[in-house]
Each structure stands twice: as C-alpha cells, then as structure tokens.
C-alpha positions in Angstrom: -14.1 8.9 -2.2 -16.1 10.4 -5.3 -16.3 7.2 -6.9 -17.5 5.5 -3.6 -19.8 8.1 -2.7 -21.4 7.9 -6.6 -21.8 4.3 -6.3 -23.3 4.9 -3.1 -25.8 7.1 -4.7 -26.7 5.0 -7.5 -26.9 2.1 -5.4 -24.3 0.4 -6.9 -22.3 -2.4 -4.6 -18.4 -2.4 -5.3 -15.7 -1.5 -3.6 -13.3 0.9 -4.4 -9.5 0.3 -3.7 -6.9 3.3 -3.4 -3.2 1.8 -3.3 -1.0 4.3 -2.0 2.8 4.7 -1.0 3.8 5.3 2.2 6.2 8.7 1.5 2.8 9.3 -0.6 1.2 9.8 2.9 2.8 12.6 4.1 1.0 14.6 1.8 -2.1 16.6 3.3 -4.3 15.6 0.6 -4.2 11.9 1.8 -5.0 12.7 5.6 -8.3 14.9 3.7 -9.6 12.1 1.5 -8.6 9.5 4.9 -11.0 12.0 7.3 -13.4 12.1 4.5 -14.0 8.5 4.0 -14.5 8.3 7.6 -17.4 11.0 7.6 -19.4 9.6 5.3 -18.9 5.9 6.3 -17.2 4.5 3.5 -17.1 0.7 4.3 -17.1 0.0 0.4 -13.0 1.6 0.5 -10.0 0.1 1.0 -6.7 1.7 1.2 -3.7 -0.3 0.6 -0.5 0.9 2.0 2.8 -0.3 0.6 4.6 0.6 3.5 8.5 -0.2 2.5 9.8 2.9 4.4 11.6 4.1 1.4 10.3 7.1 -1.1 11.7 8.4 -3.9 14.9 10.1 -3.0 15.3 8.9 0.8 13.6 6.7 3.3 10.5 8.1 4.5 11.6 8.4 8.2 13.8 11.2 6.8 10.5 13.5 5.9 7.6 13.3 8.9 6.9 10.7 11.1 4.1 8.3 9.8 4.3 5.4 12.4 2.8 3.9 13.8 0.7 4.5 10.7 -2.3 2.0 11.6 -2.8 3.5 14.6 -2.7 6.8 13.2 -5.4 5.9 10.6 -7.4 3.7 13.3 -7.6 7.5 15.8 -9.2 9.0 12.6 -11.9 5.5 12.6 -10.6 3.2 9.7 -10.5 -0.4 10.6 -6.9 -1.3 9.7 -4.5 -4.6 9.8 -0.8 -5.2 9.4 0.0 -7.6 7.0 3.3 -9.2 5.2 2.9 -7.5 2.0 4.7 -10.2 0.0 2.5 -12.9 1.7 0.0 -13.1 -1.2 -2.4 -15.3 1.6 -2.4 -12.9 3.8 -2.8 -10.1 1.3 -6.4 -12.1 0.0 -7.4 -12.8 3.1 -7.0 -8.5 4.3 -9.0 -7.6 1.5 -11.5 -10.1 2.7 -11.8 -8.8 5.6 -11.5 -5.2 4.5 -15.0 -6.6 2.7 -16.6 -7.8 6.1 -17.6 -4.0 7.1 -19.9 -2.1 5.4 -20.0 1.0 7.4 -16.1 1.8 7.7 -13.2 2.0 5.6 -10.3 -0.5 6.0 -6.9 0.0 6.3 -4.6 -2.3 4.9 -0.4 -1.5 5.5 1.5 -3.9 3.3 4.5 -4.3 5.0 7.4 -4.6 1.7 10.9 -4.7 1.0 11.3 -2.4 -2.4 13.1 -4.1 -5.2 13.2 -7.6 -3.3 14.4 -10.0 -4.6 17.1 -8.4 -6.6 20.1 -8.5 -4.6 21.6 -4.3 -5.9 18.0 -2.8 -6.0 16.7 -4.7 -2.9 16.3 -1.5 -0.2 17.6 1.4 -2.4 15.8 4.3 -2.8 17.9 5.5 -6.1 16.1 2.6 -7.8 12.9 4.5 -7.0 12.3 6.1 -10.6 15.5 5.1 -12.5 15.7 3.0 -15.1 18.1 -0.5 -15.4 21.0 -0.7 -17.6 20.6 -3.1 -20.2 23.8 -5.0 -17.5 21.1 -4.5 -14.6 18.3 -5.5 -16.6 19.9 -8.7 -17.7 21.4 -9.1 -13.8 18.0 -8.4 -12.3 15.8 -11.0 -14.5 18.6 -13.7 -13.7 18.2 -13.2 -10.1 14.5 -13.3 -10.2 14.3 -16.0 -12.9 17.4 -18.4 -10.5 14.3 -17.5 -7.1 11.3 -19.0 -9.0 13.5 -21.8 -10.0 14.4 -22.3 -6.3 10.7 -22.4 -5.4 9.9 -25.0 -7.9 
C-alpha cells in the first residue's frame, strides 16, 4: 500500500503486485493492508493469491476458515477472479484484467497444487520449508525433466 500510495503521490503510473500465500492470510495484518487498499482506491494493486490449501506445517483448513476467499475479499470491495494458477494463459490474461480498473484493487486467487509435478512432494505440507536429499533432489529433477519431455 505505501508503495502504491507514493507513486500515487508522485504521479507515477505502475502497479504494484503483492503475491501472498493463502495460510499467509490468516494473519490480521493482511485483512489491514486488504481494507486499506480498498479506502484509498488502490486500482494500481494486485494481490495474488497462491491458494493451494496447504501452509507450512498443515493444510490451511486446519487454522481459520478462509473460503470462500474471493468473496471474502470482494465484501471488503476488491474486484477479484478465480483462476487455474498453473494455466500460465489464464494467469496473463488476470493480471490484464487486474490492469483494466483504475479505481479498485484486484484480486487474483491462483488456484495451485504445491510441489506438482513431483509425484512424493505433490500435496505435502512437510515439503513446505524442508530441504531435498541429494536421492529427492535427483528423483524430483527426473520427474520434472521426463514431464517437459512429454510436452514436447
């Protein structure tokens, strides 16, 4: 919000973009900042949720309840959209449309699967801040290495 409101006041034009986690939005200080953004009619943010239900220890459900989280940031007066957050079309053409307003800030929850593509991280929370084995490591790159051959 500072760095939107200071461009505001030097009459800069650029957007700011705040990606954010969605355990990350249980915290109080994101709801502040979200109400803010919406009282001084910050079109020029974007908030990107990576919404993959998962935080570090747990899945989020297991903390408060944040869905539906659009609608919950829509009642405070962002514009918001749902998107496949591995989609990277759909991901360009959301922040092209978060771009479209210039009075209200946009909401954009990036639907994601954490670790995909990597068949023993895929969906675990422990992989949240630990680090690979050099095993896992070499297990992991394989796996993503044999998808991009697939898709070529």
């Amino acid at each position: 919000n500072g760095m939107a409101l200071a461009g505001r006041m030097q009459g800069y034009d650029y957007r700011v973009y705040c990606l954010l986690g969605d355990g990350e939005t249980q915290e109080g200080q994101v709801w502040e900042a979200a109400m803010t953004s919406v009282t001084h009619g910050l079109g020029n943010v974007t908030a990107i949720i990576d919404a993959n239900g998962l935080k570090a220890m747990d899945a989020t459900s297991c903390g408060k309840v944040m869905e539906p989280i659009g609608e919950r940031w829509a009642a405070m007066g962002w514009r918001t959209c749902d998107i496949d957050g591995h989609d990277m079309a759909a991901l360009c053409a959301a922040l092209d449309w978060a771009a479209e307003d210039a009075e209200t800030p946009s909401l954009i929850v990036a639907r994601t699967v954490k670790g995909k593509g990597i068949s023993f991280i895929e969906g675990q929370p422990a992989f949240h801040n630990a680090a690979l084995t050099p095993e896992q490591l070499q297990q992991a790159l394989a796996e993503l290495e044999e998808a991009v051959n697939t898709l070529a």
